[in-house]
Backbone bond lengths (Angstrom), bond angles and torsions (degrees), N, CA, C in turn:
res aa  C-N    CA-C-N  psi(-1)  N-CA   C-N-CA  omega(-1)  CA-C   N-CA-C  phi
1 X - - - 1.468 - - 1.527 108.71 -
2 X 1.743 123.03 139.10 0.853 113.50 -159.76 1.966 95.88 -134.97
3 X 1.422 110.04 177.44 1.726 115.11 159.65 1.227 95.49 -43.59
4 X 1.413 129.17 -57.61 1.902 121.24 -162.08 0.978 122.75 -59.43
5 X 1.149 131.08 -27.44 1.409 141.44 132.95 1.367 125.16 -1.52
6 X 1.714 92.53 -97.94 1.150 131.26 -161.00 2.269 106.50 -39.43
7 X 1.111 121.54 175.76 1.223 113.27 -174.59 1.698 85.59 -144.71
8 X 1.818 110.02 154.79 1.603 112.03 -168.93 1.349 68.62 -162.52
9 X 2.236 92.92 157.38 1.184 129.71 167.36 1.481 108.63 -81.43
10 X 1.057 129.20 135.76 1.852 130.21 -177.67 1.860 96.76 -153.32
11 X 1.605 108.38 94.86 1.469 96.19 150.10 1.384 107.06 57.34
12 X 1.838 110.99 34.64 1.618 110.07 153.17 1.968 101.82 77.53
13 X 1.268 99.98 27.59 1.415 93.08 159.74 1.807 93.69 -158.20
14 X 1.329 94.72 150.94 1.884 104.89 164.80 1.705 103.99 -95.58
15 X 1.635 92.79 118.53 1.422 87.96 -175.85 1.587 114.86 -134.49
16 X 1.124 157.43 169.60 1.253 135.62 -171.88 1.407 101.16 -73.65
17 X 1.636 121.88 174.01 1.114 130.05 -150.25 1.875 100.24 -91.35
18 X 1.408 89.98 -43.86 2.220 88.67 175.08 2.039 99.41 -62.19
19 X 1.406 131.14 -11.06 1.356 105.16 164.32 1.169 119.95 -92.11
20 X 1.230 155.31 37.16 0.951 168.40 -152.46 1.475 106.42 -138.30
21 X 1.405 120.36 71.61 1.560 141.55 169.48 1.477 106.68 -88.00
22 X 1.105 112.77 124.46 1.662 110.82 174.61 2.124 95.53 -127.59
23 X 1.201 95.43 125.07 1.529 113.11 -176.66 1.258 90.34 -51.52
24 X 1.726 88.83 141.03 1.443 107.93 174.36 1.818 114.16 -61.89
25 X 1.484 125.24 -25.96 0.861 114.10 -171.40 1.651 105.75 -117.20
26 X 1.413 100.79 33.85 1.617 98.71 145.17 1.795 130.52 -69.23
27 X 1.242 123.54 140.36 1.415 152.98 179.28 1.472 106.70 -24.28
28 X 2.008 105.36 -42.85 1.144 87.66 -176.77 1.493 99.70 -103.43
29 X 0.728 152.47 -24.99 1.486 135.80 149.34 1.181 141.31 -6.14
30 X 1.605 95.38 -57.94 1.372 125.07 -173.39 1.609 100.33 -77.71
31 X 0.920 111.33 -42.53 1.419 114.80 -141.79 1.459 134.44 -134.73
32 X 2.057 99.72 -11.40 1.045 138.17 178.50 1.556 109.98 51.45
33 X 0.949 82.76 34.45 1.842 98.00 173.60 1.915 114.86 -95.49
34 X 1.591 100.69 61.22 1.290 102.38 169.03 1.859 107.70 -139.03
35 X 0.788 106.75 161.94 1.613 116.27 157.72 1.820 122.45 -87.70
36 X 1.216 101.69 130.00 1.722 91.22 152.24 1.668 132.59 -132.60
37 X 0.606 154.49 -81.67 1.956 171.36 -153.29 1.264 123.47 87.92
38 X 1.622 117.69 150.41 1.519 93.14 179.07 1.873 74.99 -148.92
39 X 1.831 94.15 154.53 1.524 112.74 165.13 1.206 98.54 -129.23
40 X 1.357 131.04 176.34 1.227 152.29 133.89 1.878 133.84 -68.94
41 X 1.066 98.15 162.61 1.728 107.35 176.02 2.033 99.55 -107.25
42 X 1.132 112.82 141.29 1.237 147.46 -171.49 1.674 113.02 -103.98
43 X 1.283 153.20 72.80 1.506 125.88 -122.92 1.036 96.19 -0.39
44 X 1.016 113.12 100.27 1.984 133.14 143.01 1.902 115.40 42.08
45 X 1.704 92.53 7.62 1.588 91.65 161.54 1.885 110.39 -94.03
46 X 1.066 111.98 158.23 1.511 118.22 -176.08 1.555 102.91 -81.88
47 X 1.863 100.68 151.94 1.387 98.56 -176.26 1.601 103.28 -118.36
48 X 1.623 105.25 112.93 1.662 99.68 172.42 1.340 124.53 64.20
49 X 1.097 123.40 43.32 1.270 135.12 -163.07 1.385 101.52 -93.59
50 X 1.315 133.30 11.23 0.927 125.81 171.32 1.643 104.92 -79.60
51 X 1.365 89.45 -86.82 1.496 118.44 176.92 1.793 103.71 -32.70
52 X 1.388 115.19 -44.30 1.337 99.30 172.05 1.558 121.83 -76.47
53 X 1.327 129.41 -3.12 1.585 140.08 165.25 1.597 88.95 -68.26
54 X 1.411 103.75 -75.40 1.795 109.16 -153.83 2.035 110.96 -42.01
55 X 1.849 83.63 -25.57 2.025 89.69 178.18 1.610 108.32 -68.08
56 X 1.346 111.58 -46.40 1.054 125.71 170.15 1.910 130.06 -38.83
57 X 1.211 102.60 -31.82 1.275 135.01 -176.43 1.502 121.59 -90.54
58 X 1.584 110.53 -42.49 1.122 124.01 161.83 1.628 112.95 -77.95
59 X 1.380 124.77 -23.34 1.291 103.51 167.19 1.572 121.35 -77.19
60 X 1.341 102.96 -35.89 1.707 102.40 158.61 1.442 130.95 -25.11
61 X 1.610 94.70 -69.98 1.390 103.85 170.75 1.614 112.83 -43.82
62 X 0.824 100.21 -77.93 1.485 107.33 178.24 1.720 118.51 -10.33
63 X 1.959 94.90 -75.75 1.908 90.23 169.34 1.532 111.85 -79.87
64 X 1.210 127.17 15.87 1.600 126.94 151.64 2.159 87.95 77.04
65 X 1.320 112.54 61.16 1.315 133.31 -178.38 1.328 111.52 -105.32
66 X 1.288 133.80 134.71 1.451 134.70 -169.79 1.250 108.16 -99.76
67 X 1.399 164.37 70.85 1.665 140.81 -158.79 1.774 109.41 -59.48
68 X 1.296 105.64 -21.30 1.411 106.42 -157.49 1.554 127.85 80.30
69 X 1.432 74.59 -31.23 2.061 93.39 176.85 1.452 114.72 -75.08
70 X 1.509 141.75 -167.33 1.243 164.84 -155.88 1.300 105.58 -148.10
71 X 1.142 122.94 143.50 1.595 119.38 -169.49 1.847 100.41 -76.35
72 X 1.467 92.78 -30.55 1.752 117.15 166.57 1.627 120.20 -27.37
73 X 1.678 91.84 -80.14 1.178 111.32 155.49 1.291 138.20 -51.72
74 X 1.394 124.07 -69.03 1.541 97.80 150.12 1.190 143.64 -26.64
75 X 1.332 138.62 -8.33 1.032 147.96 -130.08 1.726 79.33 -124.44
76 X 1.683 95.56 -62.87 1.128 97.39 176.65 1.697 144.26 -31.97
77 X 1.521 79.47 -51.24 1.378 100.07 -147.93 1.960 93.87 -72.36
78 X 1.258 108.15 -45.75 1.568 147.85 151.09 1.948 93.27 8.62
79 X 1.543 98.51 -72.34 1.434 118.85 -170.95 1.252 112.52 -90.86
80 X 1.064 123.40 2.26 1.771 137.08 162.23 1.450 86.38 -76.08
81 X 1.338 128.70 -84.20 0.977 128.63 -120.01 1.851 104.06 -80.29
82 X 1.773 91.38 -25.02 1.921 83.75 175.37 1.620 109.90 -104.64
83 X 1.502 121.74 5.88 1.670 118.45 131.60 1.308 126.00 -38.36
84 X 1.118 101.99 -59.05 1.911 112.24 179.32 1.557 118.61 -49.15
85 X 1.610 95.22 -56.99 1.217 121.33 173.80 1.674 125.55 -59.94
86 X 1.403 123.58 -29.42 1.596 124.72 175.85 1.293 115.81 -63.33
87 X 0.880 121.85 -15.74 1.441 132.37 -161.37 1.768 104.23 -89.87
88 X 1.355 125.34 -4.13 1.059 142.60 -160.91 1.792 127.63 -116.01
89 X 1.784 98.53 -24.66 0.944 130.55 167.36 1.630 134.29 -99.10
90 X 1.184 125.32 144.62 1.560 112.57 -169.64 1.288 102.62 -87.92
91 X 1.576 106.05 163.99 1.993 94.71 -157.24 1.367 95.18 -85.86
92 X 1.497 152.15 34.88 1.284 145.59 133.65 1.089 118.23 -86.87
93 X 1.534 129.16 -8.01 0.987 118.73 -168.41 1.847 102.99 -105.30
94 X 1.123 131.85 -164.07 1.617 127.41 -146.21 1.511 93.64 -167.43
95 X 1.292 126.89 169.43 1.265 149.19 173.42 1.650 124.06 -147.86
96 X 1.472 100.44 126.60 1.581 111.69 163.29 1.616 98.37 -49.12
97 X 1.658 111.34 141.48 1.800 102.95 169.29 2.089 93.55 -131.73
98 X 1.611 99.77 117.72 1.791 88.21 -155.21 1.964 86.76 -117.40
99 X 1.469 123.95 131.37 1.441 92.78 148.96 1.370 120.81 -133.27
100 X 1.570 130.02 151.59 1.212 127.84 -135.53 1.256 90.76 -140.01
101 X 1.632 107.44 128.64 1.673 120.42 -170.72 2.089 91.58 -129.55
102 X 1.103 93.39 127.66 1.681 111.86 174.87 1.672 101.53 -127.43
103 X 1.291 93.71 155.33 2.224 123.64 -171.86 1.645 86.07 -40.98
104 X 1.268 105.91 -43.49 1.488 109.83 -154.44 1.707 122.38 90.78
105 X 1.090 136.46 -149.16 1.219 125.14 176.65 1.443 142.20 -94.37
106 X 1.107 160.97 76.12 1.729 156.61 -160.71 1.211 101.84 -8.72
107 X 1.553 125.41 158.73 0.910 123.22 179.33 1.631 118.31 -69.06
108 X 1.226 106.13 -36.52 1.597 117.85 -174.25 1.144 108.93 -52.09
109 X 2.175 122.94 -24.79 1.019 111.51 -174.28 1.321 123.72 -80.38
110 X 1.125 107.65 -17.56 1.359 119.54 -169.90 1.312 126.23 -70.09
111 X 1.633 105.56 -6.96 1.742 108.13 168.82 1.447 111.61 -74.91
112 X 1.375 123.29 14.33 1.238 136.34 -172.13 1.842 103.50 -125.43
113 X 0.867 102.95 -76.00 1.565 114.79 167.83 1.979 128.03 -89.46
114 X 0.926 84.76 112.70 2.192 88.50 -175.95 1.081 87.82 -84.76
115 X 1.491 117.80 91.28 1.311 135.00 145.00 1.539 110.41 -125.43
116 X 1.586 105.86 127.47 1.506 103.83 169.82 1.892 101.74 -117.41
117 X 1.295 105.85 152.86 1.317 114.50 161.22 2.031 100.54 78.53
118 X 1.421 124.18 169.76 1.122 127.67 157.69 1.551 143.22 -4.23
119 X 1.481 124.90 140.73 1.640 107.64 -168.61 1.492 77.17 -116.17
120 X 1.092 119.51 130.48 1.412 146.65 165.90 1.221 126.69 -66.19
121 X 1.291 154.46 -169.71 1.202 137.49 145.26 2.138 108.59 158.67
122 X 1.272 91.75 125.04 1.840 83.24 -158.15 2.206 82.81 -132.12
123 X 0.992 113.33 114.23 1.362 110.68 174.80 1.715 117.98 -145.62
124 X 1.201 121.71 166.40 1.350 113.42 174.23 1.418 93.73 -139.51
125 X 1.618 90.81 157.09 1.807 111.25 167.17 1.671 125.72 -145.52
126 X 1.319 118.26 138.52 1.971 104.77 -157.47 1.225 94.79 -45.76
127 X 1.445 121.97 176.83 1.247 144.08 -160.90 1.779 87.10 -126.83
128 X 1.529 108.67 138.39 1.548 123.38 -170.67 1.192 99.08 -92.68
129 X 1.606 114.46 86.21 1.575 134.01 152.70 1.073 111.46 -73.16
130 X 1.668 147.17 -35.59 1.310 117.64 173.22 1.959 111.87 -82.08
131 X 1.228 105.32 -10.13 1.698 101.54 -166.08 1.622 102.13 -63.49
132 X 2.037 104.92 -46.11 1.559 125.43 -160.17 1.422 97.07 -68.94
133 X 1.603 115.51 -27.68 1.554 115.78 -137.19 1.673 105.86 -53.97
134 X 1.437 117.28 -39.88 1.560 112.11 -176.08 1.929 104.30 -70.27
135 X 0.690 126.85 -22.19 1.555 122.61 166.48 1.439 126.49 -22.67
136 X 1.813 94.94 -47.91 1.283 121.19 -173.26 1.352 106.93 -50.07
137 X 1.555 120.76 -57.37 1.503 176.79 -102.55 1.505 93.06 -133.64
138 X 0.899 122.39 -111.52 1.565 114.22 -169.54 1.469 115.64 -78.36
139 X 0.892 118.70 -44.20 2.000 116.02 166.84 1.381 101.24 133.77
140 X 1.049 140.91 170.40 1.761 152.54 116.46 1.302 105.26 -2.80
141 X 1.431 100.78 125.19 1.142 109.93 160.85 2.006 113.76 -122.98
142 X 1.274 119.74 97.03 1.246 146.18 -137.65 2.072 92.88 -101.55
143 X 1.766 103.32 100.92 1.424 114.19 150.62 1.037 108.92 -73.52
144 X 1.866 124.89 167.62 1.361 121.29 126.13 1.462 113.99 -132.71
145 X 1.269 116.04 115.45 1.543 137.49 -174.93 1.540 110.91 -39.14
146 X 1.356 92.16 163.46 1.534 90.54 165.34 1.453 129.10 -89.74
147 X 1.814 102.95 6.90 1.275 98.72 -172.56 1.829 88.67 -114.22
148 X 1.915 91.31 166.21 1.827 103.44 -156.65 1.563 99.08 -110.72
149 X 1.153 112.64 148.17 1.454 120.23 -178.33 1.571 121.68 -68.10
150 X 0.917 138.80 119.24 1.414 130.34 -124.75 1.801 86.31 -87.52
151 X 1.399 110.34 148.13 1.601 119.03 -159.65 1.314 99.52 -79.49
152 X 1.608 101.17 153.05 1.786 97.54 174.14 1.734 125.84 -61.98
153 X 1.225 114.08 -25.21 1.547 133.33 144.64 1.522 105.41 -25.22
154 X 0.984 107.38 -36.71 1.861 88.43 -154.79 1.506 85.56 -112.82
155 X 1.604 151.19 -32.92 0.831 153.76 -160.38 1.832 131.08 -173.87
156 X 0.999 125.09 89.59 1.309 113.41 -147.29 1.720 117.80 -53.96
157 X 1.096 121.77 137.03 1.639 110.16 -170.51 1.652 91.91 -91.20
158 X 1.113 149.25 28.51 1.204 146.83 133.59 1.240 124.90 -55.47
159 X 1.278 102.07 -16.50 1.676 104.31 177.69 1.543 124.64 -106.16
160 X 1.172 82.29 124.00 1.945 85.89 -178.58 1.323 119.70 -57.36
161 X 1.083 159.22 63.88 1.621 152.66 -146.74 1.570 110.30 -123.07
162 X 1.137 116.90 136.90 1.002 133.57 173.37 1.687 112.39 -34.63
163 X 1.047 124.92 -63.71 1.338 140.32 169.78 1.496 98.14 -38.20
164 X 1.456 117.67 99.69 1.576 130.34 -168.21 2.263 95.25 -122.81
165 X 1.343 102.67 26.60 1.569 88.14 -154.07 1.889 90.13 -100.25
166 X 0.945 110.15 16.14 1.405 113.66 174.86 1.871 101.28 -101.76
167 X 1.017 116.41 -57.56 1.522 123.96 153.62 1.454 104.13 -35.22
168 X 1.569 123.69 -73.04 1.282 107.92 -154.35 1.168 125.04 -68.48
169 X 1.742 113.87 -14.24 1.178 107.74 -175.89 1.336 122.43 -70.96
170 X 1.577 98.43 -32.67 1.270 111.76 -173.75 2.021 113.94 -65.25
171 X 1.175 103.31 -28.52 1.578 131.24 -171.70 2.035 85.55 -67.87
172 X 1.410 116.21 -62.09 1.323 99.97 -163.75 1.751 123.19 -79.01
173 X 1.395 105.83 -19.71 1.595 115.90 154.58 1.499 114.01 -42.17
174 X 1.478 107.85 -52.64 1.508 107.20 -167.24 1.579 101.15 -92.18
175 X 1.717 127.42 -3.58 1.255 115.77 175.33 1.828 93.86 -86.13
176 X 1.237 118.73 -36.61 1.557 96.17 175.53 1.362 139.12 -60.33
177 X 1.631 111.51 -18.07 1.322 141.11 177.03 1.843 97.41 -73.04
178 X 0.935 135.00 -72.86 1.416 158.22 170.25 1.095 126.32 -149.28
179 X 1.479 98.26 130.59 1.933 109.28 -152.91 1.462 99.15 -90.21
180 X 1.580 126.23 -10.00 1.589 117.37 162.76 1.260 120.02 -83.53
181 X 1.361 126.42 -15.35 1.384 112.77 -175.91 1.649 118.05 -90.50
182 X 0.977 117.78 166.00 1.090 156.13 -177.94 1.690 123.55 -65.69
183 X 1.283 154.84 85.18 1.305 152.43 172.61 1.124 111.66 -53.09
184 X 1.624 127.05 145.83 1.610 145.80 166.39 1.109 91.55 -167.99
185 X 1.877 96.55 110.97 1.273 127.23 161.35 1.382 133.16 -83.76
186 X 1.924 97.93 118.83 1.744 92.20 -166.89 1.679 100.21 -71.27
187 X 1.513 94.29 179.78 1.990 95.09 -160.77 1.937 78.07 -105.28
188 X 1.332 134.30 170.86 1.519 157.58 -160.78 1.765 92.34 -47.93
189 X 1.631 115.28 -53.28 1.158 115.59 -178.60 1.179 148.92 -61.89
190 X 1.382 101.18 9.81 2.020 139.81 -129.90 1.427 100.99 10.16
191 X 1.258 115.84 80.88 1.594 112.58 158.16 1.742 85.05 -124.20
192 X 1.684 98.54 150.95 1.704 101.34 167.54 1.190 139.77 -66.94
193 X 1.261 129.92 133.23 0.938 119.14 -167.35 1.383 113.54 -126.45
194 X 1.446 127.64 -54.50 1.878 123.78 176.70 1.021 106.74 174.75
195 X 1.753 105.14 156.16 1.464 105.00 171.62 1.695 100.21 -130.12
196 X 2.004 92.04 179.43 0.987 65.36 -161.44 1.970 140.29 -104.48
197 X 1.526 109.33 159.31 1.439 129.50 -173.57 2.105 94.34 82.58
198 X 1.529 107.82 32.40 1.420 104.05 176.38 1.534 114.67 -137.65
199 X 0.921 133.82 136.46 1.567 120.79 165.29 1.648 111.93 -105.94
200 X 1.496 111.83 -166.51 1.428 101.23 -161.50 2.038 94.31 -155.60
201 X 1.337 109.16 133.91 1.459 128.04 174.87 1.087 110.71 -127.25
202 X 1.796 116.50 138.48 1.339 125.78 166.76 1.837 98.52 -88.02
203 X 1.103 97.43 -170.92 1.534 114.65 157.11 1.548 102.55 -176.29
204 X 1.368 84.98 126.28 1.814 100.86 -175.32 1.602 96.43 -139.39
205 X 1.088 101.15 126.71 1.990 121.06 -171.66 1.207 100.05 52.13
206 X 1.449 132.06 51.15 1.678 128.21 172.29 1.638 96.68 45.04
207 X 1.791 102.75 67.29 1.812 93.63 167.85 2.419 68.29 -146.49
208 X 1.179 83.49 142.51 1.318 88.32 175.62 1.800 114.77 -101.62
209 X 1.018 115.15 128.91 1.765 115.24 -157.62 1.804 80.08 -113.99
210 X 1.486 113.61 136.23 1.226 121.73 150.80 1.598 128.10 -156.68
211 X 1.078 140.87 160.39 1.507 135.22 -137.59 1.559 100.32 -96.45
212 X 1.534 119.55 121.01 1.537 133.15 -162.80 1.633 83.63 -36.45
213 X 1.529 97.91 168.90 1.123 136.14 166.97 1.318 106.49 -56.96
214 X 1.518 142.41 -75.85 1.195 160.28 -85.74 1.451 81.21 -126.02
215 X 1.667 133.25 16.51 1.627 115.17 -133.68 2.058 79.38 -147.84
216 X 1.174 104.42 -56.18 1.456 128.54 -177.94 1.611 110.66 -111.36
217 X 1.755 100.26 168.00 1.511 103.34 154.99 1.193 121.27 -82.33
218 X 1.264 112.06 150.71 1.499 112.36 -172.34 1.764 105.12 -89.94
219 X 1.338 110.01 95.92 1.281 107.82 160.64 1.545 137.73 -35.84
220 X 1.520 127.41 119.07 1.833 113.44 166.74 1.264 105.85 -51.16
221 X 1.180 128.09 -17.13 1.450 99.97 -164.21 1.859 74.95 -110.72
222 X 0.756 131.59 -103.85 1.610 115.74 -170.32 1.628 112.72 7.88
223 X 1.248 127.26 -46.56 1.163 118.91 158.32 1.466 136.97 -51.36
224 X 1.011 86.41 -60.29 1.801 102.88 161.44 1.691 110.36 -39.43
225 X 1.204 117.77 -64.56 1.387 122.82 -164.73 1.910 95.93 -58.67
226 X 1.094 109.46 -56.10 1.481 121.12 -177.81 1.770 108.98 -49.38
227 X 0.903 105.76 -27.61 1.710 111.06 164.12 1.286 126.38 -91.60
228 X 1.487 120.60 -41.48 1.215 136.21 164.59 1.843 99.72 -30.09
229 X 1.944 99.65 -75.52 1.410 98.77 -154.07 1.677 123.77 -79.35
230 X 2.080 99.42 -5.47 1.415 106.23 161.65 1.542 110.08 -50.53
231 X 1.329 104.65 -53.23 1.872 105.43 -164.53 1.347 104.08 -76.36
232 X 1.649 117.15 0.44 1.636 102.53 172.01 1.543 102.50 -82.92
233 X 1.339 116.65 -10.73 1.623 112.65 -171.37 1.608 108.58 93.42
234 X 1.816 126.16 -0.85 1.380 113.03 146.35 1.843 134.64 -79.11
235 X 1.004 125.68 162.70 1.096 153.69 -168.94 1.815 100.00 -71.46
236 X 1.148 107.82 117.46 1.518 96.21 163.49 2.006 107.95 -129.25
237 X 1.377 117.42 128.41 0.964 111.37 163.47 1.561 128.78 -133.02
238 X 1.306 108.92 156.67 1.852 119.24 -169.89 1.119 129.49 -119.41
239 X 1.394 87.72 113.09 1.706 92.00 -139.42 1.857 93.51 -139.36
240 X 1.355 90.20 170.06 1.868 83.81 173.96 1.500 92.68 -99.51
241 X 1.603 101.94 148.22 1.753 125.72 -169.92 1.138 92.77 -139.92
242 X 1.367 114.91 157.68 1.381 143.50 -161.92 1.256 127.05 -152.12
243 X 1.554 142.52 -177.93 1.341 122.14 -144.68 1.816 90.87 -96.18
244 X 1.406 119.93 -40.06 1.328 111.97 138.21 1.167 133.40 21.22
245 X 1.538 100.19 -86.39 1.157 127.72 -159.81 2.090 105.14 -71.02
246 X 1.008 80.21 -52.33 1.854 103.67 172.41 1.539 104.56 -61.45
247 X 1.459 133.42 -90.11 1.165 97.41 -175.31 1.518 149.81 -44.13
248 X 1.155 81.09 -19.98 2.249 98.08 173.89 1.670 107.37 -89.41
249 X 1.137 109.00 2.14 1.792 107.83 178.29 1.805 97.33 -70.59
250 X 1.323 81.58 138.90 2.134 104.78 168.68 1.585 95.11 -66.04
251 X 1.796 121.82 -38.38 1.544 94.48 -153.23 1.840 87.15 -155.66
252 X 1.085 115.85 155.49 1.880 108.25 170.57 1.445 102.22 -144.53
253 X 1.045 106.86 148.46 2.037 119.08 167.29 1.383 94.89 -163.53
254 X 1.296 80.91 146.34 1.583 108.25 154.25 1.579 140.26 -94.78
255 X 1.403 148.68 148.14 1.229 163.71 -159.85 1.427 108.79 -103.95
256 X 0.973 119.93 112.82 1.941 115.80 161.95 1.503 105.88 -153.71
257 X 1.076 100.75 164.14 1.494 116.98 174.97 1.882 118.30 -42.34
258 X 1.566 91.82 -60.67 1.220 110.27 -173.13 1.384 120.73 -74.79
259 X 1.575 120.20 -30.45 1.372 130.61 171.42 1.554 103.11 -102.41
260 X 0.939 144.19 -30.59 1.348 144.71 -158.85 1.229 128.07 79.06
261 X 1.665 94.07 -84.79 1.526 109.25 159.78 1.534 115.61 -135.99
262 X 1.262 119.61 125.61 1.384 118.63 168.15 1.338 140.52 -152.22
263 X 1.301 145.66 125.04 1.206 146.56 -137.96 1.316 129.02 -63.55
264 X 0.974 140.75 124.50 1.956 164.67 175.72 1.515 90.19 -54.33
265 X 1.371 122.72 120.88 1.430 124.22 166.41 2.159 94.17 -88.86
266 X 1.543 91.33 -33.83 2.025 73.65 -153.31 1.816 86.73 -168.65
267 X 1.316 94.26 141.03 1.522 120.49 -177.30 1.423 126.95 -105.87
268 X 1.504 134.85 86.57 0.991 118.03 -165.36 1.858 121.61 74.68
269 X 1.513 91.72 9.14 1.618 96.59 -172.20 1.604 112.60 104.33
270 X 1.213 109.59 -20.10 1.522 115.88 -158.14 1.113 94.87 -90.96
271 X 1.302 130.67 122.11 1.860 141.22 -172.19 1.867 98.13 -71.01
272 X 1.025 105.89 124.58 1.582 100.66 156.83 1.600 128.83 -128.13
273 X 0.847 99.74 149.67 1.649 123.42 -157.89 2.028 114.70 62.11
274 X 1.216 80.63 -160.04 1.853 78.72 -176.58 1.635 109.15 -109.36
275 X 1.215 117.67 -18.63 1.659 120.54 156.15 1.315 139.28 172.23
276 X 1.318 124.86 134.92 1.073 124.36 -172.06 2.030 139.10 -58.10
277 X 1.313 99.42 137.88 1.677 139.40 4.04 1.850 109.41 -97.61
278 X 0.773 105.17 136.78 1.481 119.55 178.80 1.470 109.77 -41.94
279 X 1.723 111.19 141.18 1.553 113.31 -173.43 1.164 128.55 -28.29
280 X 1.462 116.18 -75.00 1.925 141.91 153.85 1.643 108.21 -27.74
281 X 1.287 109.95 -39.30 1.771 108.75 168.04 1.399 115.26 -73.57
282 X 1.194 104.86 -49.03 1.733 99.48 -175.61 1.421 109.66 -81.25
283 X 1.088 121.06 -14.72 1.729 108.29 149.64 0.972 134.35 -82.20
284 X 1.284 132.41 -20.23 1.353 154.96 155.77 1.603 102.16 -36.53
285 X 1.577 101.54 -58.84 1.570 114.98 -159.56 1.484 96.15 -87.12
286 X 1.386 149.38 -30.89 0.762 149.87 146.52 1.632 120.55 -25.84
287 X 0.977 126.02 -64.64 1.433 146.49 -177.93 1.915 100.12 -66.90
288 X 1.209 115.30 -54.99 1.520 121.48 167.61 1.637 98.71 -39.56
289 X 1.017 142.74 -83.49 1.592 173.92 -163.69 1.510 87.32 -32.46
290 X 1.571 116.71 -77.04 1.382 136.42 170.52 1.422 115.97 -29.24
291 X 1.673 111.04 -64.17 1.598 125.42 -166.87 1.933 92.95 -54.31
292 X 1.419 96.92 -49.03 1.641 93.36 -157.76 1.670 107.10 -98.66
293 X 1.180 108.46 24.40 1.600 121.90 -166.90 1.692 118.33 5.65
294 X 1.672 103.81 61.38 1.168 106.81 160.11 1.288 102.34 -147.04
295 X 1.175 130.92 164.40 1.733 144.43 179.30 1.610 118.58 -92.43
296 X 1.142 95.03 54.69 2.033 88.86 -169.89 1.579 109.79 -62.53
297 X 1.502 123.83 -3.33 1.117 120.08 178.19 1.398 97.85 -83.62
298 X 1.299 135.37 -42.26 1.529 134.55 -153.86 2.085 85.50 -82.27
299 X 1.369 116.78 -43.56 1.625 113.81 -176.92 1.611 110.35 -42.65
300 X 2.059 96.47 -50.51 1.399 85.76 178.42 1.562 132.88 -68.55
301 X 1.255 111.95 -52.01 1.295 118.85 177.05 1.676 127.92 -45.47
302 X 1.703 102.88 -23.78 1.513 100.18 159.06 1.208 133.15 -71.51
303 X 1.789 106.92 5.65 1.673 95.35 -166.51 1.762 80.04 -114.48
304 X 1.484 128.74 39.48 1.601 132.29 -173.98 1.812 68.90 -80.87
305 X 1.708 107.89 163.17 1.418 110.36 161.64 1.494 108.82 -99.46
């Protein structure tokens, strides 16, 4: 199964995925001046797609972006587009579900392209269960670059935006260091802050420490976990953490879309806890598993070779 396949939203039509041309001198191209969001499929049911539209929406607002759409509609269009799409995938396997709204084009461009208003774009692609699968298995292995997560001053990291080059830089520092691990970028103050499409939790005496809101994006699934371990009856607090703070942690994982939750073998080299995944994690992940009644840990680990 290939992109040619696959079927995507583009500008109010479902069209296969090779038609989906976006002018070179669109906004976000140019300029990375777009928004996107992404959830996952659960066996091939969607996860939270609400709450991940409404994020979607609020980053709009934010760069003052029009979709043209309805959060409604999107919503809609959302489950059109990975209907089309299931049928393409084997039923163990799962899909990223991402949709991506850019300025669209300047006016000047448009004597070239008759496009008015927003470039649209709603598509999915499987989610890399055999790439993550040893993750499960040995854990995170957690750099932090020399470069700083750009301050909420200068740009709010609440916003999902296309413009990932503050992430990436930091991503290819730590891919030259070791090309398996993982980036988390401290913020100017060196307290931690995220990498990227991941966030990051200590847990020290079963109290879960993670870096304010106002600091990072707030992950769905970071959310999730933060509810999960209220109703287990632990402690979660948001707070600024530091490298400190990390090597003396009982236990570490990280939050993403695609993994959810999964365990930190070692920080900077510095081993944490005594083994994976740490108590507070495997209940954590336990309870995740439950909430969304599927096993994405057992999905991944079958694709170990």
């Amino acid at each position: 199964m290939g992109a040619v396949d696959r079927i995507a939203y583009f500008n109010g039509r479902f069209v296969p995925e090779r038609e989906v041309l976006v002018p070179f001198r669109d906004r976000g191209f140019k300029y990375g001046d777009a928004v996107f969001d992404t959830t996952r499929t659960f066996g091939h049911r969607v996860f939270k797609l609400q709450e991940h539209v409404e994020r979607l929406y609020r980053s709009m607002r934010y760069l003052r972006i029009d979709p043209g759409l309805s959060q409604s509609k999107m919503i809609e269009v959302t489950e059109e587009v990975l209907r089309q799409n299931l049928p393409l995938i084997a039923p163990d396997d799962d899909y990223w579900v991402t949709q991506r709204v850019s300025r669209g084009l300047d006016p000047s461009a448009r004597e070239v392209w008759a496009q008015e208003g927003a470039t649209v774009i709603v598509e999915c692609i499987p989610l890399p269960l055999k790439e993550r699968a040893s993750l499960y298995r040995d854990g995170i292995r957690i750099l932090t670059p020399s470069v700083r997560r750009t301050p909420p001053e200068s740009l709010s990291p609440r916003v999902k935006t296309h413009n990932y080059l503050n992430l990436i830089a930091g991503g290819l520092e730590v891919s030259a260091q070791d090309p398996g691990a993982w980036a988390v970028l401290l913020d100017r103050d060196g307290n931690l802050g995220e990498g990227l499409g991941s966030n990051i939790f200590l847990v020290q005496d079963r109290t879960l420490l993670t870096p304010r809101e106002q600091t990072v994006l707030s992950g769905i699934s970071r959310e999730t976990v933060i509810d999960l371990a209220r109703e287990a009856g632990l402690t979660v607090v948001e707070k600024d953490i530091d490298l400190y703070d990390a090597y003396n942690a009982d236990e570490c994982f990280l939050t993403s879309t695609s993994l959810c939750i999964c365990p930190v073998a070692s920080v900077n080299g510095s081993r944490i806890g005594d083994g994976l995944p740490g108590p507070v994690t495997r209940q954590l992940t336990e309870a995740y598993v439950r909430f969304v009644d599927f096993d994405f840990v057992a999905q991944y680990l079958k694709r170990l070779p």
